[in-house]
MARMARLUM-781796 format. One line per 8 residues: number of its first residue (from 1); for each residue x, y, z of N, C-alpha, C. Coordinates in steps of 0.1 Angstrom, whole numbers, m for minus. Layout:
NUM) X,Y,Z,X,Y,Z,X,Y,Z ~ ...;
END
This chain:
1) 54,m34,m108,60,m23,m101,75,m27,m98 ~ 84,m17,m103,97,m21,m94,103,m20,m79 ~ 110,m26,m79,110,m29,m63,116,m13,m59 ~ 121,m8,m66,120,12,m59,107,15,m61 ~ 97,13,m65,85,18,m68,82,20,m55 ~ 73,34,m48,68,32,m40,55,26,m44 ~ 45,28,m30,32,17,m31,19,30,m36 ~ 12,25,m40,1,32,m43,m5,41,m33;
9) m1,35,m19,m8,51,m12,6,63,m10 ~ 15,60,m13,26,71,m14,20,77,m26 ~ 17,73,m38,11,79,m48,m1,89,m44 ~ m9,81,m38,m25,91,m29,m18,102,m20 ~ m8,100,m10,m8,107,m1,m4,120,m5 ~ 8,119,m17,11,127,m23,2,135,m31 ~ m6,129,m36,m14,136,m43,m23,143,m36 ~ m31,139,m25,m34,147,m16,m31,161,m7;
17) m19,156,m6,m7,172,m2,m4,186,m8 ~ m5,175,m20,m7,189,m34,m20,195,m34 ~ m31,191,m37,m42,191,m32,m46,204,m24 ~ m43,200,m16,m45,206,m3,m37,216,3 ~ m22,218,m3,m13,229,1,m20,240,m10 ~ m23,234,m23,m21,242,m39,m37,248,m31 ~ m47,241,m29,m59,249,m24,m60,259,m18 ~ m51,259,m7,m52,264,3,m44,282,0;
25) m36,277,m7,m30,291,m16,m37,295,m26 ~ m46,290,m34,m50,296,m42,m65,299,m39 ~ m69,299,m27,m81,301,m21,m77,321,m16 ~ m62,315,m8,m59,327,m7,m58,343,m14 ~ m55,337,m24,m53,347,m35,m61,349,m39 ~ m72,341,m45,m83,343,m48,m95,354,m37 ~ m87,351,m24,m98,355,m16,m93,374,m16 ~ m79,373,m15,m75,387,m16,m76,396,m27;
33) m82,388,m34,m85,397,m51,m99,396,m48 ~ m106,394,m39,m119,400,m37,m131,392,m42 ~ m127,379,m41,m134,368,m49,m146,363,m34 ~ m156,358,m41,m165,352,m25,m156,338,m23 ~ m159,335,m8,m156,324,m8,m158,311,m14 ~ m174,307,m16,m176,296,m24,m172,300,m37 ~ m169,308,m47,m168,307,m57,m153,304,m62 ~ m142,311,m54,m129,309,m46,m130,293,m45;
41) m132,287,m36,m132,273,m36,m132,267,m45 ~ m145,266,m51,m147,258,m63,m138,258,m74 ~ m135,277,m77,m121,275,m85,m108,268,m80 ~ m104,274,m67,m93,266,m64,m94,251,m62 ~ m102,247,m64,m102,231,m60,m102,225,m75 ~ m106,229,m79,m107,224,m95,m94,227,m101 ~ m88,237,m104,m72,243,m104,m61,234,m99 ~ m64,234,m84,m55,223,m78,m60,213,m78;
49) m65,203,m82,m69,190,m85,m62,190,m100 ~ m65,193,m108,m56,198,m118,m45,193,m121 ~ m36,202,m119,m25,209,m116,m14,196,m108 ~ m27,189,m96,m18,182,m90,m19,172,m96 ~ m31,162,m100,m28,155,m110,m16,158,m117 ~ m13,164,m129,m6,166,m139,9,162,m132 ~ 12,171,m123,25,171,m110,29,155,m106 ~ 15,149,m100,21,139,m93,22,128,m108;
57) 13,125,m116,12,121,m123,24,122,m132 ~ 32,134,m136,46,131,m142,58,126,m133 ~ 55,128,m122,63,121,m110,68,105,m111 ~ 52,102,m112,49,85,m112,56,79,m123 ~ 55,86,m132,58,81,m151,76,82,m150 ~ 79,94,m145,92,95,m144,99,87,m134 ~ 92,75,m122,99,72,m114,95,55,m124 ~ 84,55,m129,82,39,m134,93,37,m141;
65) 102,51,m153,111,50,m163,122,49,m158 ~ 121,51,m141,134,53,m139,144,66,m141 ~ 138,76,m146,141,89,m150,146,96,m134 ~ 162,97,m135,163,111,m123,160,122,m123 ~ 155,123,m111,150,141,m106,155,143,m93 ~ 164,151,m94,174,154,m82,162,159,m69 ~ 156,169,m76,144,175,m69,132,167,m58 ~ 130,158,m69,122,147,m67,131,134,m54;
73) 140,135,m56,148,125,m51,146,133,m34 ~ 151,149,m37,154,154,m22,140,155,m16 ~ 131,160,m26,117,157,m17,109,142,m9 ~ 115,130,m15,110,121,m11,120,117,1 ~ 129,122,0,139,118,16,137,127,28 ~ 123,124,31,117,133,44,124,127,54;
END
């Protein structure tokens, strides 16, 4: 890991966030198109789990390479 690398639970935490924001909206949507709740869930958790994989996971690859992302830069300066 390089010494900018963050640590592995910056990796988790973030992935969790996604997670958990991306569910929480797509539960919504799902629930306003008239969907049941458990079946709503299940989709949206599978979707965002997904999804956030893919997200955080190009994140990681792009910060191992060293690759700038302006975006990425302003989100991690909470």
């Amino acid at each position: 890991m390089s010494p900018m690398m963050p640590s592995t639970l910056h990796w988790i935490v973030q992935y969790l966030i996604a997670v958990v924001t991306m569910t929480a909206l797509l539960l919504a949507l799902d629930m306003m198109g008239g969907e049941t709740f458990v079946r709503a869930l299940l989709s949206a958790l599978a979707w965002s789990a997904i999804a956030s994989a893919l997200f955080i996971g190009t994140r990681y690859r792009n910060m191992k390479r060293n690759i700038a992302c302006s975006v990425c830069d302003a989100l991690d300066k909470k």
